[in-house]
N, C-alpha and C positions, 0 to 999 in steps of 0.2 A: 608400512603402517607403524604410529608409537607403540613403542614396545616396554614404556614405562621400566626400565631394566630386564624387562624379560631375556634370559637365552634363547627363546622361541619366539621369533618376530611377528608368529601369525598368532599364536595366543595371547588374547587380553582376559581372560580370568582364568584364577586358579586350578592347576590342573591337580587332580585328587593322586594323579602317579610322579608330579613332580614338586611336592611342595618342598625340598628342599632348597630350591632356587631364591638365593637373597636372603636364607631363613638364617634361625637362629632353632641348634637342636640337641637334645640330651634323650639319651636311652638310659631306661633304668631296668632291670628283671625282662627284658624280654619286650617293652614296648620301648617305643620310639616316640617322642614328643618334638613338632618343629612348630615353629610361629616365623611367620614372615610380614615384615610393617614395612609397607612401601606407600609414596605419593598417591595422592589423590590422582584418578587417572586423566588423562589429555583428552582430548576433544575425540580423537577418531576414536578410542576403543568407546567412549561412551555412547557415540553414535551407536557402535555396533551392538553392543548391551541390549539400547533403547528398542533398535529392530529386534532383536532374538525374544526379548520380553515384551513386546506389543506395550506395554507402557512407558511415559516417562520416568527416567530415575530420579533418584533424591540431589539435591542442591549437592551434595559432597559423598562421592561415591567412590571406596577404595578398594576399586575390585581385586587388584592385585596381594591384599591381605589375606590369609590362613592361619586356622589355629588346626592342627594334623595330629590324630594322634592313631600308631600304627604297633602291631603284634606282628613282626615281622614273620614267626615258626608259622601261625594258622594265616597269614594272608588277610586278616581281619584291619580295617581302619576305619575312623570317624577322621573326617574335615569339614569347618566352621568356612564358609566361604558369601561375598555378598548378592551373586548371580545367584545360589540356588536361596540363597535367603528370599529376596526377590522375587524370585517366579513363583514363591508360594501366597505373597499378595492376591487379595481378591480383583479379579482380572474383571466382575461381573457388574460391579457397582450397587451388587444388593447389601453390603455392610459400610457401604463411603457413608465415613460422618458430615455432616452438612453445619456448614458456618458460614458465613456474610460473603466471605472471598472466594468459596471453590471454585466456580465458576471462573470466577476472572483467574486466577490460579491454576486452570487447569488450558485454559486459551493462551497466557503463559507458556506456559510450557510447551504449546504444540506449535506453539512459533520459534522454540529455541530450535526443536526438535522435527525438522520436515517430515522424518521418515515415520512417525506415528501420527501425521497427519489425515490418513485414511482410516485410522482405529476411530470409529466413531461409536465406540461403547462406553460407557465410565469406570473407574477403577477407584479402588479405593486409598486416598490420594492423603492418607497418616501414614500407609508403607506398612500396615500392621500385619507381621505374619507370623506364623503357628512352625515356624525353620525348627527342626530339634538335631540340624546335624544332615550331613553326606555322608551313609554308610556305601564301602565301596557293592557294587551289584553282587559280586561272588562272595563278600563276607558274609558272618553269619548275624541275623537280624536278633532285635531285642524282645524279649518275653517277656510279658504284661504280669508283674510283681507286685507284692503288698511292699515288700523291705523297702524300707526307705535307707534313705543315707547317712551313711555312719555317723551323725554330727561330734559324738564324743571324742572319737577316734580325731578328727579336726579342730577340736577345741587345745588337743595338747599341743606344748611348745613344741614341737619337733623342727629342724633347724628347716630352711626353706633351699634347695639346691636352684630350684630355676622360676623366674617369675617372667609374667609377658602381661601384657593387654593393646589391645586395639581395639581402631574404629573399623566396621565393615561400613557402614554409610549412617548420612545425617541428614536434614532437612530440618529448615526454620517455618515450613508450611506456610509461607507468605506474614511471616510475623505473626501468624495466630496461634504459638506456638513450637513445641520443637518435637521431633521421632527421629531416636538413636539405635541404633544396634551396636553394638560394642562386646567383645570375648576380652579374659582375661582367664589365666590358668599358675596354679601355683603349682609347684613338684615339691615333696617331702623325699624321706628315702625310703618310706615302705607305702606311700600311696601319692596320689595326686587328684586335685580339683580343678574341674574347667567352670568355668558361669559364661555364657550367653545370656545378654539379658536384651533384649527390646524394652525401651522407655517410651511414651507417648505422652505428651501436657498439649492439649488441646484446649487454650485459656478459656475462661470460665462456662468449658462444658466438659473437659473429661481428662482421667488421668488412667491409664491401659500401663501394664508390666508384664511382661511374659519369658519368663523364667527359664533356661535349660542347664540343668545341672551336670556332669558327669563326673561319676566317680569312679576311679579305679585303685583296687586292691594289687598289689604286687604280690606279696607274697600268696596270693590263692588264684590271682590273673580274675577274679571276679569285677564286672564291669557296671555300672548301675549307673539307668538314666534316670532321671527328673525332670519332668514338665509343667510350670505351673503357671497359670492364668489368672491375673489381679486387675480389675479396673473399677472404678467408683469415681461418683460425678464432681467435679470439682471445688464446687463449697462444701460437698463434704468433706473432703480434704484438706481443702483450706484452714477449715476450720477444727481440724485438730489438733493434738500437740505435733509438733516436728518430728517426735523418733517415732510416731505410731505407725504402723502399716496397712495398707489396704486391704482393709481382710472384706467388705465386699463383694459379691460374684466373682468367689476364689474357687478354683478346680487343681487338684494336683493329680497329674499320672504317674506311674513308676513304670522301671521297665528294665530289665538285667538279664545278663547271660555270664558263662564263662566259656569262654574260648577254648573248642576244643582242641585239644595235643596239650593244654600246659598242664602241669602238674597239678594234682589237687590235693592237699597233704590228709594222712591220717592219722588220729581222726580229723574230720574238717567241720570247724566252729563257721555258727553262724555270724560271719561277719555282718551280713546284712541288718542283722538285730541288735548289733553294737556290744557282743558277747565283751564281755572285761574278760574274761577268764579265758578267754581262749588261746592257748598254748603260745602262739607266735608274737602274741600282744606283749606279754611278760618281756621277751626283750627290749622292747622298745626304750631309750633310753630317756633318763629323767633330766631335770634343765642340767645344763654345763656336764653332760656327760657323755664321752666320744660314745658311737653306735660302734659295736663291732661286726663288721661282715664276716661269716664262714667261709675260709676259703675261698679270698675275693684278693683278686691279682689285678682288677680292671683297674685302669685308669680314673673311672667317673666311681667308682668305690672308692679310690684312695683319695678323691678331691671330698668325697662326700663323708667321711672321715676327718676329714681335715677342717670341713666347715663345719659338723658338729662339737668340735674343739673349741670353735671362738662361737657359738650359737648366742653369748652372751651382745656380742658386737651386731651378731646380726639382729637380732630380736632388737634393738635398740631403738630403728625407726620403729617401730610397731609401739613403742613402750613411749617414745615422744608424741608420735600421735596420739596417743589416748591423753595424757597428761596437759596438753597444748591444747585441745580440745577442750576441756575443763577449766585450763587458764582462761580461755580467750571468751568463755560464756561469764566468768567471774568479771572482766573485764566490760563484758555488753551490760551487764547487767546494770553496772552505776547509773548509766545514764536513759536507760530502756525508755519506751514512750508507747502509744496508741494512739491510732486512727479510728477513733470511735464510729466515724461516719462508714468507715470502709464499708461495713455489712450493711449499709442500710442505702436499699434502691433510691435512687436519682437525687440520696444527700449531696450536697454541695463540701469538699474537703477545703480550710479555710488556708489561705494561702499569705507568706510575707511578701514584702518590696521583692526579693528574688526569685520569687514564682514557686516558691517550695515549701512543698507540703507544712502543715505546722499539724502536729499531734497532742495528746496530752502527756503528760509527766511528771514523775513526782520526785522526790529527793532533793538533797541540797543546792545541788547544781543549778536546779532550775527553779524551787521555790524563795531561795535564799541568795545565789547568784544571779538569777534572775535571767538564764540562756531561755533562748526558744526549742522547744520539742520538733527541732528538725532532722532528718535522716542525715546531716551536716554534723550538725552541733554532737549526737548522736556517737558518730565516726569519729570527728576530734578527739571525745572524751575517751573513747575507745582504745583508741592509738594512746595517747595518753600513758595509762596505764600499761599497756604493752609495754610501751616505752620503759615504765619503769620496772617491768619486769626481763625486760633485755637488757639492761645494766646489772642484774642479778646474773643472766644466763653469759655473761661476757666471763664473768669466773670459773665457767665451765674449760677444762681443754680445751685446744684446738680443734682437734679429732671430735668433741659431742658438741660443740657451740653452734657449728653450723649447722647441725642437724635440726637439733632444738630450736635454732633461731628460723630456718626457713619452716618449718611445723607451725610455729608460732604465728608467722606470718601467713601460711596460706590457711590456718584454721579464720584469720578476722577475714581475710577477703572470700572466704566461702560466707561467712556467716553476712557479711556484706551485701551480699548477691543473695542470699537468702531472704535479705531483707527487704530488697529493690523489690521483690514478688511479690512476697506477704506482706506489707507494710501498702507500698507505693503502687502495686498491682503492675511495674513494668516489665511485659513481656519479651518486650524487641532485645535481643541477647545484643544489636548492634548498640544502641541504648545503653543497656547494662555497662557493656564494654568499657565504653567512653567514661562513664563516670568513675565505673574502677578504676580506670588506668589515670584520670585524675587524681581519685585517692593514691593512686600510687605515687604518684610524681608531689604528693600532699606528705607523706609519711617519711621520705626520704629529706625533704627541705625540713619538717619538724625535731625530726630524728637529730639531723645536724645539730639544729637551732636550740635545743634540748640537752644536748650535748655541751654545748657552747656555754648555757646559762652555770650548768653544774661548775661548770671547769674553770669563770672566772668569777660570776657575783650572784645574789638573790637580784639582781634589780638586771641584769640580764637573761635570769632565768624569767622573773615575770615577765619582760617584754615579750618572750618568745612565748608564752604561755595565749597574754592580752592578742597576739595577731595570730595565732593560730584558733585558740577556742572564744575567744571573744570575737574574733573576726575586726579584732583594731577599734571597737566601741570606745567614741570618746566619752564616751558616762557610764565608762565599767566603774563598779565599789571598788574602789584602791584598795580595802580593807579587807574585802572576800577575796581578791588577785594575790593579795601576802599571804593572806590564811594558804590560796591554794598552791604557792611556792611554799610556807613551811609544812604542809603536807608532803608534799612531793620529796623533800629531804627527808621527813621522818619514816615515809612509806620504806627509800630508801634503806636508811639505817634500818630499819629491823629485817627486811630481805638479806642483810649482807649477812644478820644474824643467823640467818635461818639456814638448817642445813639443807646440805644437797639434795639428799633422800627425803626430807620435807618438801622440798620444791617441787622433785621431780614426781611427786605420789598427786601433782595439781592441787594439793591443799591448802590455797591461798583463799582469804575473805579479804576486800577490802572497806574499810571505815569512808567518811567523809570529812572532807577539808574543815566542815564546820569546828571539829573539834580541836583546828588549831587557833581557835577565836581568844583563848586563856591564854596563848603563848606568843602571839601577835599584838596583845594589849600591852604585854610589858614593855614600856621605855628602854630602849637600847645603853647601854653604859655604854656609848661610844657618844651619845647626847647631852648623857651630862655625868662624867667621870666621878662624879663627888659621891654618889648617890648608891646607896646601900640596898641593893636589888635582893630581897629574900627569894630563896627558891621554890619554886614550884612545884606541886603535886603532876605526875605524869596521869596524861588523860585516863578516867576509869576505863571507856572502850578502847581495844588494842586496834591499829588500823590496819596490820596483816594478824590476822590469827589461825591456828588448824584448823578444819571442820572437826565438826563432834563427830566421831563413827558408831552409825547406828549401831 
């Protein structure tokens, strides 16, 4: 049989007494944390799956994956695994959501799948399950709690010693759609967090999240679970803002213990209720400050020392992602649009010679440039300014440039794909794909071509500008394509100004090209050398400037 790297040729999922097999693992106080990310599995174990779960599995199933987390002294453990995730699906068909395709979707399937060919009951075929974890049979179970989770205690910088995430399994639900299950767990040095989340986007009928939190204190060995249930119908969602949450037929459970044999200090603070004041908190250390262990000779103590030394270096992706995040919505923002028709039943959305969408819009670009409101023109403009703010990030080190630069770059293609959904309504992720990875192979040839104009003329930079955001219109305004080449130098020039710690706080606004329409008008003294050029007043609007802080 495939044995997907197993050391065990007869096992194809995780076993709860060996996840260390293939893993990745760190002890801290007394627990034991391993995560193992292995291939999607081959044909035969999924077979076997299929039979032991009477249903068919998801499109992309990685049974071989574990997130473990084990108290070696009391024999107590949690593991995150995709078989028991799985068998907790409804096997009965009384909660299958129903859409246009199930049917054909689920005959599908039992033609890939012979040996579920005799199940003739239905299942519920989004994979939606209520999994909070494999506690092993002999540990001790969780007790039904008020305390919820320390969030404060998680809010502070404390350095990160181990991070993981993974997929347990996916499904494109026949394009109607997608349902994820995915763990990911962070280690600090005096506690750690797992998230399990199940996702559900059921196109325009439903969106389902079901939450498992786990938290564990080290220093009191106290262990707290979290379970929470989000779903709400899809135009509702739709149509709110982007960071809002589905607070909708929301349920949270709580549930905690502490393990008995470990220590429990005196006196012992309510950690569960986020005590500040609780004797062992005081140590914790503040940013750029080593942690000191009591009489700690371990190995993973002196590495974990080591890393709260440079907490500055690590904390850094953290601190680009937020900042690149902020750049890259300053950056959407010039050219944003609307599909007016989107929300309204069996409008007609108006379409150009290239079959793509056209929306409304406002700003220079398109009232005064005269671009069309396409998810194209859109993108162009977008990159664009990235671009000009990755000639700023190039003065960066070596050491933070990449960081910053790849941040930068996967915040536009998130928000890109963000927009393929909400804007253009494409569900099909294979869809999506393709156009991304055009944008992609579009940002690289621009990037060059942008490059190139800087480095030898304004009349090289235009052209690069006219074939990438004009799309090569032979009846572009010659005069708005200067304006937007002396833009692009003077956006320039004031980035170069601007400090590091300005940049990096994402404090950028950008103006529009219109305002180089005063500094485009003047006649060139290279036209007529004789000619006495008075100088000019610098635009009233600055075209990078700080935000105001509220």
């Amino acid at each position: 049989m495939a044995s997907n790297g197993r050391t065990d040729p007869d096992t194809h999922f995780p076993s709860p007494k060996h996840p260390q097999d293939a893993g990745n693992t760190i002890s801290r106080s007394g627990f034991t944390i391993t995560t193992r990310k292995l291939p999607i599995l081959k044909a035969e174990p999924i077979e076997d799956m299929t039979a032991k779960l009477g249903i068919a599995v998801p499109e992309m199933i990685f049974g071989d994956n574990v997130v473990a987390i084990e108290h070696a002294k009391t024999g107590w453990s949690i593991n995150f695994n995709a078989f028991d995730a799985l068998d907790r699906v409804d096997k009965t068909g009384d909660r299958m959501l129903q859409v246009a395709h199930s049917k054909e979707w689920q005959s599908t399937r039992q033609e890939k799948h012979e040996t579920i060919s005799r199940v003739v009951k239905p299942f519920d075929w989004s994979y939606t399950t209520d999994y909070k974890g494999t506690v092993e049979p002999d540990g001790q179970e969780f007790d039904a709690s008020e305390s919820p989770i320390p969030l404060e205690l998680l809010k502070r910088p404390d350095p990160i010693l181990f991070f993981d995430e993974l997929v347990l399994y996916e499904d494109e639900m026949a394009d109607n759609g997608i349902t994820m299950l995915s763990c990911k767990i962070r280690v600090m040095p005096a506690r750690l967090l797992l998230l399990m989340r199940f996702f559900m986007r059921l196109d325009n009928v439903l969106f389902r999240i079901r939450d498992t939190r786990v938290f564990v204190e080290f220093g009191t060995g106290e262990v707290i679970r979290e379970y929470t249930a989000r779903e709400d119908e899809y135009e509702t969602v739709r149509q709110r803002p982007v960071h809002s949450s589905l607070l909708s037929h929301r349920s949270t459970r709580h549930a905690s213990f502490l393990p008995k044999g470990i220590r429990n200090p005196a006196p012992a603070p309510n950690i569960a209720l986020g005590n500040v004041n609780a004797p062992e908190m005081t140590s914790t250390p503040q940013p750029n400050t080593p942690q000191i262990e009591p009489k700690s000779d371990g190995i993973m103590d002196r590495m974990a020392a080591s890393v709260a030394k440079n907490a500055p270096s690590i904390s850094e992706p953290y601190k680009a992602y937020a900042s690149c995040q902020e750049l890259v919505k300053e950056c959407a923002r010039i050219a944003d649009y609307k599909i007016p028709q989107r929300g309204v039943k069996d409008a007609e959305i108006p379409t150009n010679a290239k079959g793509e969408e056209v929306g409304v819009g406002k700003g220079w670009w398109y009232e005064q440039f005269g671009l069309t409101p396409t998810f194209n023109t859109w993108a162009q403009i977008t990159l664009l300014h990235a671009w000009l703010l990755t000639t700023r990030l190039r003065q960066f080190s070596a050491e933070h440039y990449s960081t910053w630069q790849q941040q930068l770059t996967d915040h536009i293609f998130y928000l890109a794909e963000e927009r393929l959904v909400t804007h253009h309504n494409i569900s099909s992720r294979s869809v999506r794909n393709k156009i991304l990875k055009d944008l992609f192979e579009q940002n690289r040839g621009l990037t060059l071509a942008y490059d190139e104009g800087i480095c030898k003329s304004d009349a090289v930079l235009a052209a690069a500008v006219w074939r990438n955001v004009c799309k090569a219109d032979p009846e572009v305004d010659l005069k708005a394509l200067a304006c937007v080449v002396s833009y692009m130098r003077s956006v320039m020039n004031k980035l170069e100004g601007m400090g590091d710690v300005v940049l990096a706080e994402g404090d950028v606004v950008f103006g529009d090209p219109g305002e180089e329409e005063g500094w485009v008008g003047v006649k060139s003294r290279a036209l007529n050398p004789e000619a006495v050029v008075k100088p000019m007043k610098a635009p009233v609007q600055p075209l990078v400037q700080k935000k105001e802080k509220a």
